[in-house]
C-alpha positions as CSV (number, residue, x, y, z in Angstrom):
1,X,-66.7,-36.6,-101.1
2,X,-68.8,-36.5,-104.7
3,X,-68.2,-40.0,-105.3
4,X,-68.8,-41.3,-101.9
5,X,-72.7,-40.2,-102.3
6,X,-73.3,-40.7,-106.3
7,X,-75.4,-43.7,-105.4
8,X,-77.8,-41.6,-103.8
9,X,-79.0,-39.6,-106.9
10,X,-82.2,-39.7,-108.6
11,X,-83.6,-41.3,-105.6
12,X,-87.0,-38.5,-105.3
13,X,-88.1,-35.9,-102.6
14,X,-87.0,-38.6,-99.5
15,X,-83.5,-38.8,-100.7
16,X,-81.8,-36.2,-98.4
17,X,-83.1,-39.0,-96.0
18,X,-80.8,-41.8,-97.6
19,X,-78.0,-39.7,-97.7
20,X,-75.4,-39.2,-94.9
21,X,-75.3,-36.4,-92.3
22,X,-72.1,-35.8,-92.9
23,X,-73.0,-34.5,-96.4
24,X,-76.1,-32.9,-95.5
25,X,-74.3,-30.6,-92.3
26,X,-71.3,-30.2,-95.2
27,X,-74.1,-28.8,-97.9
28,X,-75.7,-26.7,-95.9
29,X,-73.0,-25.2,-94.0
30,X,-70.7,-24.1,-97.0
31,X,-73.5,-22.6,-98.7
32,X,-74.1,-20.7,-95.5
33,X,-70.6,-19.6,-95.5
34,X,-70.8,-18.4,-99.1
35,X,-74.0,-16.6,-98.5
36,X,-72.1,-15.3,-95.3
37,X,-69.0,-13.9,-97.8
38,X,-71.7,-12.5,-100.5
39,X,-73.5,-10.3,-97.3
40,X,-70.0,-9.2,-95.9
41,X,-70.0,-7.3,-100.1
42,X,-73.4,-6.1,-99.5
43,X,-73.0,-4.7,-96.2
44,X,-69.9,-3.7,-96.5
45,X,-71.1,-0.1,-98.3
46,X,-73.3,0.6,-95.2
47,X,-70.8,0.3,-93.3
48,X,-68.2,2.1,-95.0
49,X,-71.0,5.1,-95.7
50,X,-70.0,7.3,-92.9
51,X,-66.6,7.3,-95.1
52,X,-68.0,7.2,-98.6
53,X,-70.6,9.7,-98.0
54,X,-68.1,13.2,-97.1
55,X,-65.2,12.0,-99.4
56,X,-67.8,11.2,-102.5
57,X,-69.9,14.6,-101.3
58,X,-73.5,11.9,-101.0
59,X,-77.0,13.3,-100.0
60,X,-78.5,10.8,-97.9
61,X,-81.2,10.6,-100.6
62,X,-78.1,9.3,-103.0
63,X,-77.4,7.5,-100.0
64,X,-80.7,5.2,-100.6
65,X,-80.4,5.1,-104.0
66,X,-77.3,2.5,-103.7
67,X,-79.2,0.1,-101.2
68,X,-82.7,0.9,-104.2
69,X,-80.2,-0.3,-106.9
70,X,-78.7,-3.2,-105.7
71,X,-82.4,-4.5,-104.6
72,X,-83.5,-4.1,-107.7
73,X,-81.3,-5.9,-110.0
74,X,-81.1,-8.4,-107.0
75,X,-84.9,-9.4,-107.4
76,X,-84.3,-9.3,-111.1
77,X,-81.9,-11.5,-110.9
78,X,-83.4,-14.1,-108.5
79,X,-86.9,-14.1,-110.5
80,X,-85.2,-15.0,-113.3
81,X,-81.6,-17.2,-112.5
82,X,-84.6,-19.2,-109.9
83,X,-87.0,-19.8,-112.6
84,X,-83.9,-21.1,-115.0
85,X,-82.5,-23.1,-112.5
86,X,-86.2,-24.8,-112.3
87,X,-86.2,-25.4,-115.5
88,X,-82.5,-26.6,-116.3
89,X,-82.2,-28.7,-113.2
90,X,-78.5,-27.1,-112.8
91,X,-77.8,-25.5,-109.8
92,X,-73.8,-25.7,-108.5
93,X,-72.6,-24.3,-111.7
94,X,-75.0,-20.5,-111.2
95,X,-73.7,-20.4,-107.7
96,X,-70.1,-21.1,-108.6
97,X,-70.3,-18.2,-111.5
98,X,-72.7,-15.6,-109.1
99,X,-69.9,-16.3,-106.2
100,X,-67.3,-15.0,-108.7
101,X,-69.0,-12.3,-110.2
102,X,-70.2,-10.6,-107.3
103,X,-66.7,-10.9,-105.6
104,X,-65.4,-8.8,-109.1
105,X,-67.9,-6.0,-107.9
106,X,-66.7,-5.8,-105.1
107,X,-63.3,-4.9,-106.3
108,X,-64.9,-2.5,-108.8
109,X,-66.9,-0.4,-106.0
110,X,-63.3,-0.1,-103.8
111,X,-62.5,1.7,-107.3
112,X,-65.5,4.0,-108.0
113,X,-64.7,7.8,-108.4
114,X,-68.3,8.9,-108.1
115,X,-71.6,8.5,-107.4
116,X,-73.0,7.0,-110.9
117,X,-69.8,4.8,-110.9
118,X,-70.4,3.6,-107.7
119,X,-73.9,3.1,-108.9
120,X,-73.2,1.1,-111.6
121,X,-70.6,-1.3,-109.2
122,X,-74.0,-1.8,-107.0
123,X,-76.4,-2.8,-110.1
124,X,-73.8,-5.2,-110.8
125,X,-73.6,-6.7,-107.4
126,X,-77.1,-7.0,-107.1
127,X,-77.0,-8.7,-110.4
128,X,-74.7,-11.0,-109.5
129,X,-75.8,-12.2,-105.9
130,X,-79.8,-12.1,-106.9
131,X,-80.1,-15.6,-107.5
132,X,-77.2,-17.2,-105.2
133,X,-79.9,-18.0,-102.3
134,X,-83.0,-19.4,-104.6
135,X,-80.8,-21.5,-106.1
136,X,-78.5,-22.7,-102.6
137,X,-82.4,-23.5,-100.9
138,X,-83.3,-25.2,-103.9
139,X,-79.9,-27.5,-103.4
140,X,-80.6,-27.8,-99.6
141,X,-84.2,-29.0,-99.9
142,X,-83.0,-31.8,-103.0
143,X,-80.2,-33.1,-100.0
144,X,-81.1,-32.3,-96.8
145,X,-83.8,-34.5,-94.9
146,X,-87.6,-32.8,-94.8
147,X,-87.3,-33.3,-90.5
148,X,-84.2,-30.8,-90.8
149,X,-85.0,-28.7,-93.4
150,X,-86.5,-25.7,-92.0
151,X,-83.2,-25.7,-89.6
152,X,-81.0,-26.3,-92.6
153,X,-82.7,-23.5,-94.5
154,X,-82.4,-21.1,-91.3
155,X,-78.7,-21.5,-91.1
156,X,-78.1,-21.5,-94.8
157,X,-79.6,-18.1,-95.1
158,X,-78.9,-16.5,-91.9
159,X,-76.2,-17.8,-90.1
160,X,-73.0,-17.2,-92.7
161,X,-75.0,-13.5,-93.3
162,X,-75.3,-12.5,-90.0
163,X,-72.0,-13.4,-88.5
164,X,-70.3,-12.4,-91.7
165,X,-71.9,-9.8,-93.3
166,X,-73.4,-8.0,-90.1
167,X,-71.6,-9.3,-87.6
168,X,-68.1,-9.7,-88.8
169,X,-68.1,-6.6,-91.4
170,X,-68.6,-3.4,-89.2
171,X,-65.9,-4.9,-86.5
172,X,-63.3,-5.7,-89.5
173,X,-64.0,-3.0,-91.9
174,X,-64.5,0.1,-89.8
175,X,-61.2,0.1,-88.4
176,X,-59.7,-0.8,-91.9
177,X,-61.4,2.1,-93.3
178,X,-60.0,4.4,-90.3
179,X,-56.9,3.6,-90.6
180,X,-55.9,3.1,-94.9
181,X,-59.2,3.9,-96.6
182,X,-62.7,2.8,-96.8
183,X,-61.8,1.5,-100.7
184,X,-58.9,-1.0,-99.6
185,X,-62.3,-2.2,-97.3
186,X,-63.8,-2.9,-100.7
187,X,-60.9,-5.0,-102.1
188,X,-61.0,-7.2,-98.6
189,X,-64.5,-7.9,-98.8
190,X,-63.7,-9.3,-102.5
191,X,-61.3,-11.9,-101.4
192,X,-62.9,-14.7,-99.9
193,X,-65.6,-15.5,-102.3
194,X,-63.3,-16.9,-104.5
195,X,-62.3,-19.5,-101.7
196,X,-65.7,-20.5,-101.3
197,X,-66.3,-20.8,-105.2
198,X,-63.6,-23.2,-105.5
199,X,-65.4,-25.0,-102.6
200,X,-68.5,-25.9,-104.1
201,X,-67.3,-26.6,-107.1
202,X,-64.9,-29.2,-105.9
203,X,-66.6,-30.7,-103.0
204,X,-70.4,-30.8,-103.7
205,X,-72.5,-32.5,-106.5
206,X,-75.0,-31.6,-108.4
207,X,-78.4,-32.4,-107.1
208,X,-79.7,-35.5,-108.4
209,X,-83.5,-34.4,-110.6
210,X,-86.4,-35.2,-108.5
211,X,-88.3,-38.0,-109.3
212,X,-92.1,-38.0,-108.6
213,X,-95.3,-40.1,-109.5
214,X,-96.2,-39.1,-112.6
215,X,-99.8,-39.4,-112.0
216,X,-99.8,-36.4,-109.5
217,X,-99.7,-33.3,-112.1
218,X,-97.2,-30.1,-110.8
219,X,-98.7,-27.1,-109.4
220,X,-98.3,-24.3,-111.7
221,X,-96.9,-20.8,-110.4
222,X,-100.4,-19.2,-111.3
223,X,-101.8,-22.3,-108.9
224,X,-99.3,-22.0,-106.4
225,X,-99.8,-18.0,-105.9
226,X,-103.3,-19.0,-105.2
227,X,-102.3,-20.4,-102.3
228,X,-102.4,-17.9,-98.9
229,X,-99.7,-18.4,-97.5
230,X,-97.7,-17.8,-100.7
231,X,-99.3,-14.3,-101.0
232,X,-98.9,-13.2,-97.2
233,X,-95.4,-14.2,-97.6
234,X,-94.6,-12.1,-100.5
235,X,-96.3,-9.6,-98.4
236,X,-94.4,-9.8,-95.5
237,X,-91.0,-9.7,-97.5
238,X,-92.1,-6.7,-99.0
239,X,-92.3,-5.4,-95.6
240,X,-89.1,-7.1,-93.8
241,X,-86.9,-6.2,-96.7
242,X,-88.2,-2.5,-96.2
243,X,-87.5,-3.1,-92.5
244,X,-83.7,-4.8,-93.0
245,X,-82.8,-2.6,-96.2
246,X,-83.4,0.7,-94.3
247,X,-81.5,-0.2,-90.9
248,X,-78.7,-0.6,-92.9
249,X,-78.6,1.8,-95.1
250,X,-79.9,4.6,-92.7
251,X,-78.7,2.9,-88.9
252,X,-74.8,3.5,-89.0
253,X,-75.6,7.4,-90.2
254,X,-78.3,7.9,-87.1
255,X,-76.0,6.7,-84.9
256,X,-73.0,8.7,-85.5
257,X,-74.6,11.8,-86.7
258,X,-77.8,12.1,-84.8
259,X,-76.7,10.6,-82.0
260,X,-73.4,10.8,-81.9
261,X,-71.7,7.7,-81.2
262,X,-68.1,7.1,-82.4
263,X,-67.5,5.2,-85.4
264,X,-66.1,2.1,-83.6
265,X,-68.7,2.1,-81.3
266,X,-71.7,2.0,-84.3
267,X,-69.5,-0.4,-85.4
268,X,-69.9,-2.3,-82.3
269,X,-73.3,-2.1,-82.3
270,X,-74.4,-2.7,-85.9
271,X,-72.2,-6.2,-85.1
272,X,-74.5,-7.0,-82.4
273,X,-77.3,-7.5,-85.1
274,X,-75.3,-9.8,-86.7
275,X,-75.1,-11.4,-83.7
276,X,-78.4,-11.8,-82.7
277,X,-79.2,-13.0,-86.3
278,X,-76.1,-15.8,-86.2
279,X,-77.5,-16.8,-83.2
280,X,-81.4,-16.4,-84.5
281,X,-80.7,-18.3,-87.4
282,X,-80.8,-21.7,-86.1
283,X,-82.6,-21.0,-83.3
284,X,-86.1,-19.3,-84.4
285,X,-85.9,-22.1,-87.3
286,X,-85.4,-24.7,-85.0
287,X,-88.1,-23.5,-82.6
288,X,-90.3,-23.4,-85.9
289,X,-90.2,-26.7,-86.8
290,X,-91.2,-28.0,-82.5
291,X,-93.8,-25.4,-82.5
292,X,-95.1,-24.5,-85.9
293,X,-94.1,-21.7,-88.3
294,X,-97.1,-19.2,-87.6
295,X,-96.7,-18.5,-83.9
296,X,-93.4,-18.2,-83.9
297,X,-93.5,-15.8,-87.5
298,X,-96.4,-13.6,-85.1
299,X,-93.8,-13.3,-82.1
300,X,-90.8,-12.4,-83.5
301,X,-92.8,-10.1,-86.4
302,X,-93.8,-8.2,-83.3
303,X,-90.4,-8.1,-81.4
304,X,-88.8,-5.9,-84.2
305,X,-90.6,-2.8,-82.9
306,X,-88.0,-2.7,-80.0
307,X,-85.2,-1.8,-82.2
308,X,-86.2,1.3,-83.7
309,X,-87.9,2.4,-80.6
310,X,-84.4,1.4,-78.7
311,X,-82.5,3.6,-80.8
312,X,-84.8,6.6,-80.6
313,X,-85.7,6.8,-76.8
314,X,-83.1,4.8,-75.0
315,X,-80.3,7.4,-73.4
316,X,-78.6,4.2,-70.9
317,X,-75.9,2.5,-71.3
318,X,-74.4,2.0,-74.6
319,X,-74.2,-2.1,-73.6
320,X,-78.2,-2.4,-72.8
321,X,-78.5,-0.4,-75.9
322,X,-76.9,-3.3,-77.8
323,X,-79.1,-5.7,-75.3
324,X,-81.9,-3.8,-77.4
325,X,-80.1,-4.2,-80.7
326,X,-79.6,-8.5,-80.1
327,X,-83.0,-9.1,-79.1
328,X,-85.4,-6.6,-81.4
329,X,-83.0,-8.0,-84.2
330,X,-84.3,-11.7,-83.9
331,X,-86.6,-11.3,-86.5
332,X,-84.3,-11.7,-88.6
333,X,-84.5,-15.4,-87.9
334,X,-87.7,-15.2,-89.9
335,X,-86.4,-14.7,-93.7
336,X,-85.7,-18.4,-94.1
337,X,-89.6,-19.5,-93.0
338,X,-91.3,-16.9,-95.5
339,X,-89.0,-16.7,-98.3
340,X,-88.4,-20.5,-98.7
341,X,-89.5,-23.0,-96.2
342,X,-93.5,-21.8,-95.7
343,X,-93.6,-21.4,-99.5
344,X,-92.1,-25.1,-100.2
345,X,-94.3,-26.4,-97.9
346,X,-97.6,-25.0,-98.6
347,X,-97.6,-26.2,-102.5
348,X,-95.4,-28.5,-104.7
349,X,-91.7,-28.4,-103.5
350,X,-90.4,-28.5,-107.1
351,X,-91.5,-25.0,-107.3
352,X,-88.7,-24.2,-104.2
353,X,-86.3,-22.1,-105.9
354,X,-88.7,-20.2,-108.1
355,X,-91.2,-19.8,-105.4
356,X,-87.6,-18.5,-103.0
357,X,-87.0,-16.0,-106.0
358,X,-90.7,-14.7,-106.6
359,X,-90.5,-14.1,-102.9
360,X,-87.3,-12.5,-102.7
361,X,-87.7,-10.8,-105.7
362,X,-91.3,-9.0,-104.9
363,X,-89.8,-8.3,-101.1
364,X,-86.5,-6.7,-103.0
365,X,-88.5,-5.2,-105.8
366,X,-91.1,-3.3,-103.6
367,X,-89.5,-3.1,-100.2
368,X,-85.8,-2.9,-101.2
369,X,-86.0,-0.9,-104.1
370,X,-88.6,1.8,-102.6
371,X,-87.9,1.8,-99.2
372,X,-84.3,2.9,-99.0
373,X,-85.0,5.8,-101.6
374,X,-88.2,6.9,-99.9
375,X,-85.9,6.7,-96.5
376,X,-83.8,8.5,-97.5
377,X,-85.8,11.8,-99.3
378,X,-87.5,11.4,-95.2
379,X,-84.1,11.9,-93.8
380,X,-83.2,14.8,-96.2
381,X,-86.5,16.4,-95.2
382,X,-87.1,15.2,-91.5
383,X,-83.9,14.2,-90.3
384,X,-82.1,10.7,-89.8
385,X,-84.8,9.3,-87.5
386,X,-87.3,9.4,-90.5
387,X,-85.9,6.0,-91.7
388,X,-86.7,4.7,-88.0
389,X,-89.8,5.5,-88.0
390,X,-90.5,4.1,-91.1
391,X,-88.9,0.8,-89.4
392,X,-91.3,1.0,-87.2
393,X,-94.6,0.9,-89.4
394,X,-92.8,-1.7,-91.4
395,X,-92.7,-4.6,-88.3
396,X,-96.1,-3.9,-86.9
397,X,-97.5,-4.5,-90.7
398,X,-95.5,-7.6,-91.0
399,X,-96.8,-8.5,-87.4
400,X,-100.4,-8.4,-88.4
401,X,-100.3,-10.1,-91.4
402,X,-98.8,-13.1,-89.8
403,X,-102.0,-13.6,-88.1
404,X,-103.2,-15.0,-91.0
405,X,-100.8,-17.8,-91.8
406,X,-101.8,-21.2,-92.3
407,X,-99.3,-23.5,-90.6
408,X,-97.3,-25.4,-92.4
409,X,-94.4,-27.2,-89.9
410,X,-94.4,-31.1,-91.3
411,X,-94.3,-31.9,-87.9
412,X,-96.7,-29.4,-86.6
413,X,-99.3,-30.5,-89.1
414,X,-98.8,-34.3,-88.7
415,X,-99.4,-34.1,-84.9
416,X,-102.6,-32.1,-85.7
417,X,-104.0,-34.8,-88.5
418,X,-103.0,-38.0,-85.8
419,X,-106.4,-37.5,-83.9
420,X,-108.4,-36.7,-86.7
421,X,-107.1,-39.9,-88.6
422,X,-107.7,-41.6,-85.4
423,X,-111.0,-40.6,-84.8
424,X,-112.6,-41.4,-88.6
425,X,-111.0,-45.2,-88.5
């Protein structure tokens, strides 16, 4: 497969366009997949919690701190494995060795004894998967065609995550841990990661190195953060993270202990936001790139508030609940647009990856690294639906500044610029 595309390389920003479909579905949907198998080891401690927490004697502030740690050496890790992967031009080889690494933590938090220990395996992790999804959007926008690449960039980050690691984890895992263990749960989630290493090692290339006019100069970070739609971005991850980190970390434990649903069923139900967010992930993109990013960032910013609000108030039917769950979790659809795709677009797209892990990086840093701890010290003081409430606040924030977006759809914009061009020849 390699050599049937070498001639391709060097060939500039338009040479996802030269290049086969084939190649282009192929790149995009096995770094989905490994992003997918990376989630399923992230996740897989909020699921297991209502396990971990009585056998390992956890507060639910501890509780937080494991969701705080692995955001923070996350964003550490994507600031910095991004901005060397700018700067090296070598991108398959730091997915190949994050894929491994993080699939080794996995196996070491199925072995931790206590609380610092499993600590420590979640600092790892974090570590190891920071920079996995800078560096695969940085990959997708050298090979993939700019027509596609907001959809590309949708399924690459969400699809493999949410059918994998929120979708297929609670279903596979709960019943593991039931019935030998929530650590064996550990060691499964470890497996596959290795599969998909050996994957992209073997069957995709190295991006070709961009080639550009030398007379236009490169945009500078400092430049490109004085862009707005860079800074509402990092804003609204900041936000979203908060809002994602916290319904994690804090969901399964409301809904078993405050409302007391069996484990199977939260199982059920935390699946149906993968779901939604499989489904979401090529969807919302794809409706982005007809429509234009900014209306479809304000509606969906705004849907989240039904979740929360769902799992507070509603006392139905535990399948409308999930009706609830599958549609106020569609904003999940949005993480592509404003961690890579607005960004790339609005200033120079050599700047993707680093941009991806300044993003990621300030939403982990300040949303995923405070939010679960402050979550959690709210549910030790004010009970499990603290966290929900602080859901809550988080989407209606992200909502408004949305408003201020400047679109940035290719094909939004060029349909906007027709008349105009028209009208001054």
């Amino acid at each position: 497969m390699r050599d049937d595309h070498m001639g391709d390389a060097g060939q500039g920003t338009g040479a996802g366009q030269a290049r086969g479909k084939g190649y282009q579905i192929w790149v995009t949907a096995l770094l989905s997949l490994n992003f997918g198998i990376l989630f399923f080891d992230r996740n897989a401690l909020n699921f297991l919690m209502p396990f971990v927490q009585p056998d390992l004697k956890l507060t639910n502030t501890q509780v937080g701190m494991f969701s705080s740690a692995l955001s923070l050496t996350w964003a550490l890790s994507g600031l910095l494995v991004g901005r060397i992967s700018d700067k090296l031009g070598s991108k398959k080889p730091v997915v190949v060795i994050a894929t491994i690494a993080f699939c080794l933590c996995s196996f070491i938090s199925g072995a931790a004894s206590s609380f610092l220990m499993l600590l420590g395996a979640r600092l790892l992790m974090g570590a190891a998967e920071g920079g996995v999804m800078p560096v695969s959007h940085a990959m997708i926008v050298s090979e993939v065609a700019p027509e596609r690449r907001g959809l590309a960039m949708g399924v690459a980050q969400n699809l493999g995550s949410n059918l994998l690691g929120s979708g297929l984890a609670p279903i596979l895992l709960v019943p593991v841990a039931a019935a030998v263990g929530w650590r064996t749960g550990f060691y499964l989630a470890a497996v596959p990661g290795l599969v998909t290493a050996a994957l992209i090692w073997f069957t995709l290339r190295e991006p070709p190195a961009e080639v550009h006019d030398e007379a236009t100069p490169k945009v500078t970070l400092r430049e490109a953060f004085a862009h707005r739609n860079v800074i509402l971005c990092a804003l609204i991850a900041i936000l979203l993270v908060s809002y994602l980190v916290v319904c994690w970390a804090f969901m399964p434990l409301y809904l078993t202990k405050a409302r007391g649903f069996a484990p199977e069923t939260m199982g059920w139900l935390m699946a149906t936001l993968g779901i939604s967010a499989g489904i979401g992930s090529f969807v919302v993109p794809a409706i982005s790139d007809a429509i234009g990013r900014r209306p479809v960032m304000i509606f969906f910013s705004f849907l989240g508030v039904i979740l929360p609000l769902g799992a507070l108030y509603y006392q139905g039917s535990t399948l409308v609940l999930a009706a609830i769950f599958f549609i106020g979790w569609g904003l999940n659809g949005l993480f592509p647009m404003f961690m890579a795709t607005i960004p790339a677009e609005s200033v120079d797209p050599r700047l993707t990856a680093t941009l991806t892990g300044v993003v990621m990086g300030t939403g982990e840093v300040l949303g995923g690294v405070l939010s679960p701890f402050f979550a959690g010290a709210l549910a030790d003081s004010y009970g499990l639906s603290a966290p929900l409430w602080l859901m809550l606040v988080c989407t209606v924030l992200a909502g408004m500044l949305t408003l201020g977006l400047i679109e940035s759809a290719p094909r939004v914009v060029a349909r906007r610029l027709t008349p105009a061009l028209a009208a001054g020849t």
